[in-house]
MILUM-98861 format. One record per atom (N, C-alpha, C, O, CB): atom name; chain; x, y, z; residue in one letter. Coordinates in steps of 0.02 Angstrom, whole numbers. Glycine has a CB too. Layout:
<pts>
> CA|A|X|Y|Z|A
...
</pts>
This chain:
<pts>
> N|A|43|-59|0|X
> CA|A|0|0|0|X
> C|A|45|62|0|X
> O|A|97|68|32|X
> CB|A|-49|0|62|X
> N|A|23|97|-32|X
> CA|A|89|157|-31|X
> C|A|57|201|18|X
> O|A|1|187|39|X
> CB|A|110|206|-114|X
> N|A|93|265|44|X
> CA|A|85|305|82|X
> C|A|27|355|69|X
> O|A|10|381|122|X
> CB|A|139|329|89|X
> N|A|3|369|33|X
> CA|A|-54|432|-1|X
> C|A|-114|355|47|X
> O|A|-132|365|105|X
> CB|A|-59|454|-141|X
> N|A|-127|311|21|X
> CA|A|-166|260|55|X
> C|A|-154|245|111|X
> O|A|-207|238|141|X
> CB|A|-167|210|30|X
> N|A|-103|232|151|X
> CA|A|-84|222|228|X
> C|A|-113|274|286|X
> O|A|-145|269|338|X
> CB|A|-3|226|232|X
> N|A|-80|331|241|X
> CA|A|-105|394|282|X
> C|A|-167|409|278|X
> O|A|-187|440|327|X
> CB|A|-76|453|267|X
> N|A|-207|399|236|X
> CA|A|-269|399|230|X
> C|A|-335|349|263|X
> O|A|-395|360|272|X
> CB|A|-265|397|171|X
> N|A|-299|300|274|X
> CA|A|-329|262|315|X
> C|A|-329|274|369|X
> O|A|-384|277|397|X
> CB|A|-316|216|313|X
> N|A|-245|292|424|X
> CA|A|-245|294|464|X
> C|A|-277|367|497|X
> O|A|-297|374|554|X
> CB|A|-194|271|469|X
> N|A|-275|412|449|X
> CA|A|-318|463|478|X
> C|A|-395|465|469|X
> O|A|-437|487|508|X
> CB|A|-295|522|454|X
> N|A|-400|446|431|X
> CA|A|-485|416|450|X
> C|A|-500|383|477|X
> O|A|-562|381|479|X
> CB|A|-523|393|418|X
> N|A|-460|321|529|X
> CA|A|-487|291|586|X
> C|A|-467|337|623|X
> O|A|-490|318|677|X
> CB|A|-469|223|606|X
> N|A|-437|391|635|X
> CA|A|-414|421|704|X
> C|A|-477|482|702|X
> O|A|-505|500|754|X
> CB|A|-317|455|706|X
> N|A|-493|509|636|X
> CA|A|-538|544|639|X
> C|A|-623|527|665|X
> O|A|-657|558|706|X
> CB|A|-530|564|583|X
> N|A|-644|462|624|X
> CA|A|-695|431|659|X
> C|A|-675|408|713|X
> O|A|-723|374|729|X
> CB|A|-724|386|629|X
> N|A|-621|400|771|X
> CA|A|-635|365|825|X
> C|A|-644|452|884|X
> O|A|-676|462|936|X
> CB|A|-560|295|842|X
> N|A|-600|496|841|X
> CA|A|-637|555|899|X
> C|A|-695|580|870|X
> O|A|-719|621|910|X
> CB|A|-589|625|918|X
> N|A|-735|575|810|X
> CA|A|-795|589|824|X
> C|A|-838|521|852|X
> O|A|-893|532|877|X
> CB|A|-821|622|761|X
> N|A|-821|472|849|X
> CA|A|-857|430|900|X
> C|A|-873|467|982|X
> O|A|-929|474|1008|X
> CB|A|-807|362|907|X
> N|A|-797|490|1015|X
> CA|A|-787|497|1061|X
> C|A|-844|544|1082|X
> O|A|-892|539|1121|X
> CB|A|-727|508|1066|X
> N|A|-820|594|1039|X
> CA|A|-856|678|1048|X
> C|A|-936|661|1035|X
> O|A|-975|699|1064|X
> CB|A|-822|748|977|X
> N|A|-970|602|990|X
> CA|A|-1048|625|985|X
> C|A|-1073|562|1019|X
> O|A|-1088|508|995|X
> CB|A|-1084|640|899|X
> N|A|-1076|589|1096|X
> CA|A|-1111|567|1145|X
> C|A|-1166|585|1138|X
> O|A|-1165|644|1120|X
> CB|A|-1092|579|1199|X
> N|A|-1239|557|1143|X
> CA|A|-1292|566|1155|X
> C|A|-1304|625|1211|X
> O|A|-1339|673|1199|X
> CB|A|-1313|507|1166|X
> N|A|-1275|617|1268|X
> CA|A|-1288|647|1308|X
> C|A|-1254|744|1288|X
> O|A|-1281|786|1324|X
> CB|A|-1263|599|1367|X
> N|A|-1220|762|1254|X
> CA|A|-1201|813|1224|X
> C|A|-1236|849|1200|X
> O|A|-1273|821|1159|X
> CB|A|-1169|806|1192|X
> N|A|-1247|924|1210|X
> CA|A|-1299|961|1164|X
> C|A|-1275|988|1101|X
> O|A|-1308|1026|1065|X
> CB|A|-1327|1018|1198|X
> N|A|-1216|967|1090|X
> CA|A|-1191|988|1019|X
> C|A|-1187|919|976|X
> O|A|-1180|862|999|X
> CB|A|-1110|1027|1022|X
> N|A|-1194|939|907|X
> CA|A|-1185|890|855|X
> C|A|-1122|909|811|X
> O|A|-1098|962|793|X
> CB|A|-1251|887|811|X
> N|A|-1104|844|801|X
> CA|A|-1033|831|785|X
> C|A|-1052|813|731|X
> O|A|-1103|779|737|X
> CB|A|-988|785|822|X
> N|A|-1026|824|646|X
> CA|A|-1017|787|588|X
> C|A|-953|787|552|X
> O|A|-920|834|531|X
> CB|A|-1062|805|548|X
> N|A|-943|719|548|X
> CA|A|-899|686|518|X
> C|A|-886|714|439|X
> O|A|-929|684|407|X
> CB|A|-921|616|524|X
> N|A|-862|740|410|X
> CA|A|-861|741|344|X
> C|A|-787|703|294|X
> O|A|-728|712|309|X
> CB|A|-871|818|335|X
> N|A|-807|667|242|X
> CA|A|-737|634|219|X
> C|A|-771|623|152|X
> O|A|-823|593|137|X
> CB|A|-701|556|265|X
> N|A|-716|663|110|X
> CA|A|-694|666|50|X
> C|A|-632|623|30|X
> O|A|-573|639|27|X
> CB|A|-684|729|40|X
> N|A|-671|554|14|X
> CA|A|-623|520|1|X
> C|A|-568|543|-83|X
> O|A|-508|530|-86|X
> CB|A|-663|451|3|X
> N|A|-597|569|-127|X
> CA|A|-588|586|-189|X
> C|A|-514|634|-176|X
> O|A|-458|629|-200|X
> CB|A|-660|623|-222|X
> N|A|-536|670|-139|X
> CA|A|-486|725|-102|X
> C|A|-437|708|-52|X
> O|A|-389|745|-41|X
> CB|A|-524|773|-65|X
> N|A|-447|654|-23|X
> CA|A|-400|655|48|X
> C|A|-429|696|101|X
> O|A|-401|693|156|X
> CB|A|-325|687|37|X
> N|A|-467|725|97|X
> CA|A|-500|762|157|X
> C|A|-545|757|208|X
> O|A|-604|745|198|X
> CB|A|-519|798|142|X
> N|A|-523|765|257|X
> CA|A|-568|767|326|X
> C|A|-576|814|386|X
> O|A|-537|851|415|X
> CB|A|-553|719|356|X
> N|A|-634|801|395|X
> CA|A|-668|871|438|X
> C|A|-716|860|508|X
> O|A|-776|850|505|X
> CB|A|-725|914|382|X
> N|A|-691|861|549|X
> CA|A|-743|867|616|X
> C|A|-763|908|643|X
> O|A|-730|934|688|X
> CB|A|-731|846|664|X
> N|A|-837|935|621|X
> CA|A|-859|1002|647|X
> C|A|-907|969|702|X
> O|A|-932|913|708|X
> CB|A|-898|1059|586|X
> N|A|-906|1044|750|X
> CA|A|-955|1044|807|X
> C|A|-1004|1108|799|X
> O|A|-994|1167|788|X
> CB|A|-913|1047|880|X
> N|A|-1062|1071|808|X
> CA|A|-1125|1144|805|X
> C|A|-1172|1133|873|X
> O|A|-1184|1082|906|X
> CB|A|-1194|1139|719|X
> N|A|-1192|1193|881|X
> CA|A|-1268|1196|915|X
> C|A|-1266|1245|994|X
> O|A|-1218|1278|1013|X
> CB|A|-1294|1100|936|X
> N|A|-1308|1240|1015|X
> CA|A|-1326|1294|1080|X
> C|A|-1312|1295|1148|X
> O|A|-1337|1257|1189|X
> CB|A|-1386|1298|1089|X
> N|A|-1270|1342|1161|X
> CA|A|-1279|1346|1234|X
> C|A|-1306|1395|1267|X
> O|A|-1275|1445|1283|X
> CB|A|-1229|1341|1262|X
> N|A|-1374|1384|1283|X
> CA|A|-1415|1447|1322|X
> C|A|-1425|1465|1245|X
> O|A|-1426|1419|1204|X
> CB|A|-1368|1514|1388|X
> N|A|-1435|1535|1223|X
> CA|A|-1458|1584|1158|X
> C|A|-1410|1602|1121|X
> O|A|-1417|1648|1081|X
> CB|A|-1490|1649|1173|X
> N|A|-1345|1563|1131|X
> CA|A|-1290|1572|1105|X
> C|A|-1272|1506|1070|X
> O|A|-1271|1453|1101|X
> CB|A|-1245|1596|1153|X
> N|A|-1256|1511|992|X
> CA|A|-1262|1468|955|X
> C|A|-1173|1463|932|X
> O|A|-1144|1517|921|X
> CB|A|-1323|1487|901|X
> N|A|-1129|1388|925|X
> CA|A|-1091|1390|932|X
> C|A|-1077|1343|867|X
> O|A|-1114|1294|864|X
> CB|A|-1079|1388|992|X
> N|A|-1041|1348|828|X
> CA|A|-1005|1318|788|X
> C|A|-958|1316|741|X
> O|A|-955|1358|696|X
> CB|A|-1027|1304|775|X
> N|A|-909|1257|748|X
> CA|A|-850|1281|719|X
> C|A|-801|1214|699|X
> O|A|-829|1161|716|X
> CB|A|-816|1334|774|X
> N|A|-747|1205|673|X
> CA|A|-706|1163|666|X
> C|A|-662|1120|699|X
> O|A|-609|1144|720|X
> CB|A|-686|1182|643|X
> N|A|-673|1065|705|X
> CA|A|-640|1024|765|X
> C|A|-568|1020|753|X
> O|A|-520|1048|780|X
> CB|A|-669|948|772|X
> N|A|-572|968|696|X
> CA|A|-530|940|651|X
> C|A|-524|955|592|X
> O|A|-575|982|571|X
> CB|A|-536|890|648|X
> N|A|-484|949|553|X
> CA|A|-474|972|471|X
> C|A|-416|964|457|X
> O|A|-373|1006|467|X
> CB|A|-487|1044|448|X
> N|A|-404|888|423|X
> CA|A|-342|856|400|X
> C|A|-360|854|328|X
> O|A|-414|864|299|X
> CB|A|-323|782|434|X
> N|A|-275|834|299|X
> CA|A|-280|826|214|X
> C|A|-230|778|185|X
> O|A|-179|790|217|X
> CB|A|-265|897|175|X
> N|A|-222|749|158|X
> CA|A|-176|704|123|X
> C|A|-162|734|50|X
> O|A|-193|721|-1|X
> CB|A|-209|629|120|X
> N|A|-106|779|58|X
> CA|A|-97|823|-15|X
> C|A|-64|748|-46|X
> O|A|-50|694|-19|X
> CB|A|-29|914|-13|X
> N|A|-59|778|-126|X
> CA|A|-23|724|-159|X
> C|A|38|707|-165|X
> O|A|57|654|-191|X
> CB|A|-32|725|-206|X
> N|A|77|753|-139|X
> CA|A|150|734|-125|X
> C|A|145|703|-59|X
> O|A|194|714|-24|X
> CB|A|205|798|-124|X
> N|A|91|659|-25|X
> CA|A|101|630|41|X
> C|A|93|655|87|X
> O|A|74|620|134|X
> CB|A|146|609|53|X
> N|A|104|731|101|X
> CA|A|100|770|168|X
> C|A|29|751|179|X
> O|A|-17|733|142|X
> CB|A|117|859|168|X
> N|A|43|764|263|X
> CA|A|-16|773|299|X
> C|A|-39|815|319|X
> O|A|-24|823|378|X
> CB|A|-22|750|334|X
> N|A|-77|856|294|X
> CA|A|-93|960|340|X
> C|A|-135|930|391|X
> O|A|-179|890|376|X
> CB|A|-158|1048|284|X
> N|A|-123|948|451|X
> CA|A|-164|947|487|X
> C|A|-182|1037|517|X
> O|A|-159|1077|558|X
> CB|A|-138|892|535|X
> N|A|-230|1033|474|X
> CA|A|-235|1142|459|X
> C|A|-256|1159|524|X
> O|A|-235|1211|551|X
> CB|A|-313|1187|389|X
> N|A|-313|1103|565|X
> CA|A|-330|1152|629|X
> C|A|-358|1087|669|X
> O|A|-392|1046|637|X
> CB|A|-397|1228|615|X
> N|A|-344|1076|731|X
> CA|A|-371|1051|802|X
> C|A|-376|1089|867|X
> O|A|-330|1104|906|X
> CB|A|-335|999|819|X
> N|A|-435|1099|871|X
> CA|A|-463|1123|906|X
> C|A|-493|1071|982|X
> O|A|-538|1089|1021|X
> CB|A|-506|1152|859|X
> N|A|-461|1017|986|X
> CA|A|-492|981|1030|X
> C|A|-431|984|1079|X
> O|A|-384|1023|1070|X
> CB|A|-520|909|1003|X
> N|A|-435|933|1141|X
> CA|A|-387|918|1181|X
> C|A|-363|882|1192|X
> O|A|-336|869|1246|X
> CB|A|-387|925|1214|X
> N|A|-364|833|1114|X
> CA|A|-345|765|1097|X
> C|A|-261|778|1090|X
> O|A|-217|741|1113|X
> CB|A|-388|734|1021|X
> N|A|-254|826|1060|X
> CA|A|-185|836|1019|X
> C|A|-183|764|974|X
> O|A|-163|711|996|X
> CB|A|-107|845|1077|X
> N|A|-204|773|916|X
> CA|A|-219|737|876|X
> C|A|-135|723|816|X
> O|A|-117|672|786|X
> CB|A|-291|773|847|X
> N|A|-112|769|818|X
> CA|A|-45|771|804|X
> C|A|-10|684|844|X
> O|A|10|634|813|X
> CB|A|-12|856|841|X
> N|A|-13|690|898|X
> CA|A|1|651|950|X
> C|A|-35|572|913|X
> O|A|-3|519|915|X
> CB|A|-38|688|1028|X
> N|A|-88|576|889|X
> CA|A|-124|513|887|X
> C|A|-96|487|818|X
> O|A|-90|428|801|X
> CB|A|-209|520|892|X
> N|A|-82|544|784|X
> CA|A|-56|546|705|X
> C|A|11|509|715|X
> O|A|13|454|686|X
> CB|A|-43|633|668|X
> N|A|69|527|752|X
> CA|A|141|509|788|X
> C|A|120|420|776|X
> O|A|126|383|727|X
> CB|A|153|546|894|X
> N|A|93|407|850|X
> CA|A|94|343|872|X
> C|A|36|275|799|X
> O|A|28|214|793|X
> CB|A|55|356|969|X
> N|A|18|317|775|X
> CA|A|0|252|718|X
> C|A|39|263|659|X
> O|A|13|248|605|X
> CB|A|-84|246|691|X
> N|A|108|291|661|X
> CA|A|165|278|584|X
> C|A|177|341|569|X
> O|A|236|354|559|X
> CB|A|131|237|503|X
> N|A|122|405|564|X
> CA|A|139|452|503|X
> C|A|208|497|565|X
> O|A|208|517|623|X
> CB|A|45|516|463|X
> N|A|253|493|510|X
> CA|A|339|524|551|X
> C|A|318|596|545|X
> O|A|267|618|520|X
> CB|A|434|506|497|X
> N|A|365|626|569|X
> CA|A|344|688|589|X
> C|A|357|722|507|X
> O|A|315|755|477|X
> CB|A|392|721|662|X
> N|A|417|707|484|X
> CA|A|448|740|407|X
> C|A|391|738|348|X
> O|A|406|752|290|X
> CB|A|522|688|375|X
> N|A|323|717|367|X
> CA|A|277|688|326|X
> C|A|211|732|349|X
> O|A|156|725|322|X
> CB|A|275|605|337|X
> N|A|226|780|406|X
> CA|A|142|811|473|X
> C|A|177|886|441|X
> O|A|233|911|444|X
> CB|A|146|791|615|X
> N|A|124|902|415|X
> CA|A|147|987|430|X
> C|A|71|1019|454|X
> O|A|18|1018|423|X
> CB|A|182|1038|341|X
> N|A|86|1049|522|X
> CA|A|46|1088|567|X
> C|A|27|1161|524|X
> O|A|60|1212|518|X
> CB|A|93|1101|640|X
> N|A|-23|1149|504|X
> CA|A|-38|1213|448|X
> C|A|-76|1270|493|X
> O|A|-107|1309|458|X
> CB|A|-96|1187|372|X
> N|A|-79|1279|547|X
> CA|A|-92|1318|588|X
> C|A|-27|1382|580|X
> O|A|-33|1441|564|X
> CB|A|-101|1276|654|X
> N|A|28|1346|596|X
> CA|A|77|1373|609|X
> C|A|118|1405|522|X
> O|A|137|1368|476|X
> CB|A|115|1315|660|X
> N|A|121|1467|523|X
> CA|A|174|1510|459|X
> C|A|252|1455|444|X
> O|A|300|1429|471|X
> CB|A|211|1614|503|X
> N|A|225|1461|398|X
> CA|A|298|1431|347|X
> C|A|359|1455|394|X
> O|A|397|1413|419|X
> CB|A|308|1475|250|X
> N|A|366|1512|404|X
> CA|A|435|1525|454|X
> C|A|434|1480|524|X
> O|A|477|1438|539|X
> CB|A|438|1614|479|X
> N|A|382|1495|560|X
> CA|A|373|1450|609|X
> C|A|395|1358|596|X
> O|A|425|1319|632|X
> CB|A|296|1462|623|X
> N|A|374|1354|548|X
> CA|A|372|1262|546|X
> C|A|439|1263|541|X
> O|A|468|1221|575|X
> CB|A|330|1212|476|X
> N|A|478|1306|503|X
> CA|A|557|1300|512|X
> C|A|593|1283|575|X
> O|A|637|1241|564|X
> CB|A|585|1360|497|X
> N|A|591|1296|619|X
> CA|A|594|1292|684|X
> C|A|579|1207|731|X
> O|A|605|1187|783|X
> CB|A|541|1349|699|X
> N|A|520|1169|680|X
> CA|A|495|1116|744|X
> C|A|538|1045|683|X
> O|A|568|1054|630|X
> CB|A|367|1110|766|X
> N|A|526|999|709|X
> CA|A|540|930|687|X
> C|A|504|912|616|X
> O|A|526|874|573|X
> CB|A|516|879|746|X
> N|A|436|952|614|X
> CA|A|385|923|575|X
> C|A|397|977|499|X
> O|A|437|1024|496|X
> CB|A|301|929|622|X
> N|A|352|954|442|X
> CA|A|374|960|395|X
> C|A|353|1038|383|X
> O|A|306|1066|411|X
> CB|A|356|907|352|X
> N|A|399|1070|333|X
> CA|A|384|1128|307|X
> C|A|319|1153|261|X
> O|A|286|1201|281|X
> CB|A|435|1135|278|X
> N|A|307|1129|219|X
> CA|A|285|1130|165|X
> C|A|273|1055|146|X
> O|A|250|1040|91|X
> CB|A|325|1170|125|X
</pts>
């Protein structure tokens, strides 16, 4: 299996197992899963109300570009999902934290660009 497929798998079980986590019944927000397999893309948004204040926004939002990288553009949880990414294969020279400016990534272990 080559890597564009490895990584893709393995981030779509890591992505469905924290929206498993996160859409508890008992929760007043709704969680949806979104995956573009065509694309490499995946998305865990959270919506809905607390009190008259309506909340929603982006959990997760990973990508499998075609040169193999992995963007992981935004986590917003307290999974540190980076972390979950580590321990099932994807190396760090392969994760680029797209949160963080091209100058910044210069600086950490993980990939530039």
């Amino acid at each position: 299996m080559d890597k564009i497929n490895t990584y893709t798998k393995i981030i779509k079980n890591v992505i469905t197992a924290i929206h498993d986590r996160y859409a508890k019944p008992s929760n007043d927000a709704e969680h949806h899963l979104i995956i573009d397999e065509k694309r490499h893309s995946y998305l865990l948004l959270s919506d809905g109300w607390l009190g008259a204040s309506r909340f929603y926004g982006i959990l997760i939002h990973a990508e499998v570009k075609k040169d193999g990288k992995v963007w992981l553009h935004d986590d917003n949880t307290e999974l540190i999902v980076v972390d979950w990414l580590l321990e099932r294969g994807i190396p760090k020279k392969d994760i680029v934290l797209g949160w963080h400016a091209p100058s910044m990534r210069e600086d950490t272990e993980f990939a530039v660009m």
